[in-house]
FIDRENGU-194316 format. One record per residue: x negated, y, z negated of N, C-alpha, C, O in turn. Coordinates in steps of 0.2 Angstrom, whole numbers, plus 5000, padded with zeros to 4 digits. Layout:
N
XYZXYZXYZXYZ...
This chain:
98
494754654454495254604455495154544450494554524449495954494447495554464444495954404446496354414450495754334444495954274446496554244441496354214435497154254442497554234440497454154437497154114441497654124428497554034429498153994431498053934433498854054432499153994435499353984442499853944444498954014445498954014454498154004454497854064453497853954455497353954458497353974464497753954468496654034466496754034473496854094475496654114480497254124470497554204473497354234467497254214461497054324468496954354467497554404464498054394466497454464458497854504460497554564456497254574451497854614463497454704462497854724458498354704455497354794458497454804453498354864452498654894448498354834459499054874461499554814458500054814462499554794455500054724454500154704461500654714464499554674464500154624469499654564471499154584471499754514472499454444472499154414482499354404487498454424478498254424488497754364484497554344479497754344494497454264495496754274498496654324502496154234495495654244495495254314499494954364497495454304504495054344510495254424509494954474512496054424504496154484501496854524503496954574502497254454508497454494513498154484508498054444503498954514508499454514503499654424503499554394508499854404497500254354495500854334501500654374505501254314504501754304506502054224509502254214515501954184504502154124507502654124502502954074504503054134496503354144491503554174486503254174481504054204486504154284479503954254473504054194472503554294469503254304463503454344459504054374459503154354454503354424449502554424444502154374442502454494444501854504439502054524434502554554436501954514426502154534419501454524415501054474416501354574411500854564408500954594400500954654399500954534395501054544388500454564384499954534385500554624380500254644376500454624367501054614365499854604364499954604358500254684355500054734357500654664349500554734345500454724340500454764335500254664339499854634332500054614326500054644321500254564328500854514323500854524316500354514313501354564314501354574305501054504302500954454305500854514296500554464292501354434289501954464289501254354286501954334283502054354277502654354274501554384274501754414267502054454267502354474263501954514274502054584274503154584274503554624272503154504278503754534281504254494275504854494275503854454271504254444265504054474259504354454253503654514259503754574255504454634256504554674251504754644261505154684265505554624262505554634256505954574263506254564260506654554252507154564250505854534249506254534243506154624241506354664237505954634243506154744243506854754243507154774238507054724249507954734250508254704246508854724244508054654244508554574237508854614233509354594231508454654231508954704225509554744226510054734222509554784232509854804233510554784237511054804235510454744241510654714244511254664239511854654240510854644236511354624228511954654224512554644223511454704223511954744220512554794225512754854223512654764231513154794235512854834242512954824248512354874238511954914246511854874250511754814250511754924256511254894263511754834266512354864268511654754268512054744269512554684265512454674259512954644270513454614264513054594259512554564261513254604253512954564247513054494246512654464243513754464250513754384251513054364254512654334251512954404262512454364265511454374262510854354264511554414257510854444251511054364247510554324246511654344245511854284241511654224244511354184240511754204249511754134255511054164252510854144247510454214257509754204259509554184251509054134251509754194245509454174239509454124237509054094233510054084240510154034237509653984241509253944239509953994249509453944251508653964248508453914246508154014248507454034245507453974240507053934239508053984237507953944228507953864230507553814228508453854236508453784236507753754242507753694244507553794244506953794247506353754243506153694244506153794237505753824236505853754229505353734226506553734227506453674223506353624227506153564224506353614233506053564238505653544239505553494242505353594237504653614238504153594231503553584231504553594229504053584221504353494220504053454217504853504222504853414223504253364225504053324222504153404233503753394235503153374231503053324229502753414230502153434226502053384221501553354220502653384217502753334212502453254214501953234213503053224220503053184224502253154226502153094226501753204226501153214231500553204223500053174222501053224221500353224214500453154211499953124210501053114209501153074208500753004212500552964208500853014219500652974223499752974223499352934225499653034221498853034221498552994215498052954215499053004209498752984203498952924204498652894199499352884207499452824206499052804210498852744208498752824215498052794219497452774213497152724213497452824211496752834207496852774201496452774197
């Protein structure tokens, strides 16, 4: 049996069901037991390597609308020049400290 953290107090076997110290069943109000398992979070590069995999294709008509291959690029571009604003922004203010 193990001690549940968000019910202090109550145990719960291994049969899923939620018993009170002395062991005897839960029953002062319905519950639910669920228990999540990792399947081990893809890494962030993996799943924007899958993307820019599809970007070509995707472009040139395959897979799906080439419009919305168009929007996802566009915004990337305009991401990504926001981003280097930034950066600029940051270098600037450092060198001007200094």
């Amino acid at each position: 049996m193990q001690k549940p953290d968000s019910m202090p107090g109550l145990l719960m076997h291994v049969g899923s069901k939620a018993l009170c110290p002395p062991g005897e069943p839960f029953r002062d109000s319905s519950y639910a037991i669920y228990s999540i398992r990792g399947e081990g979070a893809q890494e962030a590069g993996r799943e924007i390597d899958q993307k820019i995999a599809k970007l070509p294709l995707e472009l040139d008509g395959k897979g799906n609308s080439g419009r919305a291959a168009v929007d996802s690029l566009r915004d990337t571009m305009e991401g990504h020049t926001r981003f280097k604003k930034i950066i600029r922004c940051q270098e600037l203010l450092k060198k001007d400290k200094n």
